[in-house]
N, C-alpha and C positions, 0 to 999 in steps of 0.2 A: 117502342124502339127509340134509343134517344137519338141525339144531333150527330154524335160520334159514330154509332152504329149506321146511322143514316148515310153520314158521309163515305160510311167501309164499302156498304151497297151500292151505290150510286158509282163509285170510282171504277165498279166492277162491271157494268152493264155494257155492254158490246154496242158499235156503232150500226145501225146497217147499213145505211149509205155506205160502209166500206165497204169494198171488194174481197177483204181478206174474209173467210169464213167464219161464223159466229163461234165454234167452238176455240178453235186458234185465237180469236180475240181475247175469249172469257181463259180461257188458259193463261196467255202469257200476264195478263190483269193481274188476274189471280196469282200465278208464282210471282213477278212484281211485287204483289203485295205480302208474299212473305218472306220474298228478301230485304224487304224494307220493313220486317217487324210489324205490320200493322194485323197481320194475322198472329196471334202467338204460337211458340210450339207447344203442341200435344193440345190445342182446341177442336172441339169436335167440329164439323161442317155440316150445314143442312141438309138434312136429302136431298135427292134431286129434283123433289118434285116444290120442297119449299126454295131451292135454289133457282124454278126453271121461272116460279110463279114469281118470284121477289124481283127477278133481273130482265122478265118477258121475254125468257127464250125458252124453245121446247123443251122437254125431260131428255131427248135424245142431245141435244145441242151440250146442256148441262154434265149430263151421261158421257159424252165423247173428252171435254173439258177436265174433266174430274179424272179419268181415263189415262190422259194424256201427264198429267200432275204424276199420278202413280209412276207411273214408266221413268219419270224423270224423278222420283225419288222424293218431293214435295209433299206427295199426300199418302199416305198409309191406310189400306182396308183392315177391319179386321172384321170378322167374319159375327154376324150378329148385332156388331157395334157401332159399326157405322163408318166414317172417314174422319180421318186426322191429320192435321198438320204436323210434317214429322219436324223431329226437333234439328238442326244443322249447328254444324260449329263452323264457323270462320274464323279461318288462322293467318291471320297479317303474318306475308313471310318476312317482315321489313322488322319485327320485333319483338323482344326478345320477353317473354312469358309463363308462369306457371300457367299448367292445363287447370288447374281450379282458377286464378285468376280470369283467364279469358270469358270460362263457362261463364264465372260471376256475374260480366261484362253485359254477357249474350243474354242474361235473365234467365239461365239454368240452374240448376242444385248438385254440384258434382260429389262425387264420391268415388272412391277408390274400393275396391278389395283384394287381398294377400292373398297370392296362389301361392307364392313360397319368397325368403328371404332368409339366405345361407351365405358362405362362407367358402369357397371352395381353388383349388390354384386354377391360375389364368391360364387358358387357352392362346394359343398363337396370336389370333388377331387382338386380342385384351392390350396382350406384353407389345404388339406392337401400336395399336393404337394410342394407349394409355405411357406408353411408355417404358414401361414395368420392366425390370430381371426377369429372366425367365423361370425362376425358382417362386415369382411373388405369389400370394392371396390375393383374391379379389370378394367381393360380397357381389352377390348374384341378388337382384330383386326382381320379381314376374309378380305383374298385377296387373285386372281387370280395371280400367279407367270408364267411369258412367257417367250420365246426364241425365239428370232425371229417374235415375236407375234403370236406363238403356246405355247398352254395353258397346261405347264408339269405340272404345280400340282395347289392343291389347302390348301392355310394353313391357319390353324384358331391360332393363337395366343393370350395368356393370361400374362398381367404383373400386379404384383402389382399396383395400381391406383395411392400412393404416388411418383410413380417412371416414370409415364405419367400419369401426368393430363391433359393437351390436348392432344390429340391423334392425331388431325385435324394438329400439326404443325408437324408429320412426313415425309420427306421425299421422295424420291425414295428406300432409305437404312434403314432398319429398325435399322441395326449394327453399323450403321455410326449416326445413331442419339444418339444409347445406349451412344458409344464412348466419342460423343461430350458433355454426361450430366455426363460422369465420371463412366459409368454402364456398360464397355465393356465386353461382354463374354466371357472367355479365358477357361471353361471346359464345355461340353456339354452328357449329359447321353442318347444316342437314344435307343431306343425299336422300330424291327420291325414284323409287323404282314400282311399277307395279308387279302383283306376285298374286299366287294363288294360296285360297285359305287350306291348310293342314286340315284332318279329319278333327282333331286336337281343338284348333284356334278356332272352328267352324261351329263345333260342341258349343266353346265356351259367351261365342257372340249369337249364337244362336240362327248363322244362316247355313247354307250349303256348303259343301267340301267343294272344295275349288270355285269360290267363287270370287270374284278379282276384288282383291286390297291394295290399299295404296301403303307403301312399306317405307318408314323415313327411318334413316340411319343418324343417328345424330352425335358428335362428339363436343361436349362443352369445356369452356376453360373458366379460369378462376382470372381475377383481377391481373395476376402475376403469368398468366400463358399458360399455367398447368394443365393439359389437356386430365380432367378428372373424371369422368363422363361418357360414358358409349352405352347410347341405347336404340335398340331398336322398337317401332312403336311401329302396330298392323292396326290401320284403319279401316273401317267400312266405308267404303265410298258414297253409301247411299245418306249417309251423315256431315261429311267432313267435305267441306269449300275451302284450298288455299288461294290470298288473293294477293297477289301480288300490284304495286302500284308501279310503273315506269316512266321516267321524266328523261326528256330530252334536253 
């Protein structure tokens, strides 16, 4: 074990002289340590029994710790496999970013995949969001957004049709296309709400029907106030951290 690893151990070993209980110690350590990246996402964790022997606390102590990670979304069972650090995204609401930028950030692999991208006339809230006549086109885009090829959200996006008329030629980067036709996003308005997941949305992220997502509405503009931009993007919550900073 080198100095590094030694030091990840060691930071994690519960006090006893404290009064708080040894599991509650080794827990909040433990998620600690992987809010602050020292655990990576998608590492495996030791059993309990090389976690209870390495840190001198029982397998049941370990066992409630590990436990408690789950429930709070930190650590993931899988059945035969073992425990995992799940992957999270943190999203500074103070700044303005592409979803593959961030991941980049966080030391993820992002990727996208095309549910559909059409063409079709705007809906009520499009023509008023956007602006639009109410005769105009808009390009409809729906895509699975992944990390590591786990499927954090799922976003449906609407732009002006003048502004993509092929849709077919975007991309990995939605942002990086805007960019390259002179349409980059520099102010972005989010609304959030929580919702339940559709039979649909539940399918394609792979959890339960109805089970609570966090839903941001978001409408961007272009350097010039064009409001160009309205998407709705459904998060898993057991992934996505937004953090906000406030100064007095």
């Amino acid at each position: 074990m080198n100095s590094a690893s030694e030091d990840r151990w060691r930071d994690l070993r519960p006090d006893p002289q404290n009064d708080t209980p040894l599991y509650l110690q080794l827990a909040r350590k433990l998620g600690n340590a992987i809010h602050e990246n020292r655990w990576n996402a998608g590492e495996a964790l030791p059993s309990e029994r090389v976690l209870s022997e390495a840190l001198g606390v029982s397998r049941i102590t370990a066992r409630k710790a590990i436990a408690l990670l789950v429930e709070q979304g930190l650590i993931r069972r899988t059945q035969g496999a073992g425990s995992f650090i799940t992957p999270r995204y943190e999203d500074p609401l103070s700044r303005l970013t592409s979803f593959s930028e961030m991941l980049r950030r966080r030391g993820f692999s992002p990727s996208s995949q095309w549910i559909a991208r059409e063409i079709l006339p705007a809906n009520r809230d499009e023509v008023i969001q956007l602006g639009l006549s109410p005769a105009a086109a808009v390009t409809r885009l729906r895509r699975l957004r992944l990390a590591d090829g786990i499927v954090m959200a799922v976003e449906n996006s609407t732009f002006p049709a003048a502004l993509i008329p092929d849709p077919q030629a975007i991309g990995d980067s939605l942002y990086t296309y805007l960019e390259q036709r002179g349409l980059g996003i520099v102010r972005a308005l989010q609304h959030f709400r929580a919702v339940n997941a559709s039979d649909e949305i539940a399918q394609q992220m792979s959890i339960a029907p109805n089970d609570a997502l966090l839903l941001i509405t978001r409408v961007g503009y272009t350097a010039d106030q064009r409001a160009i931009e309205l998407t709705d993007t459904y998060c898993r919550n057991d992934y996505y951290d937004f953090v906000a900073e406030l100064r007095k």
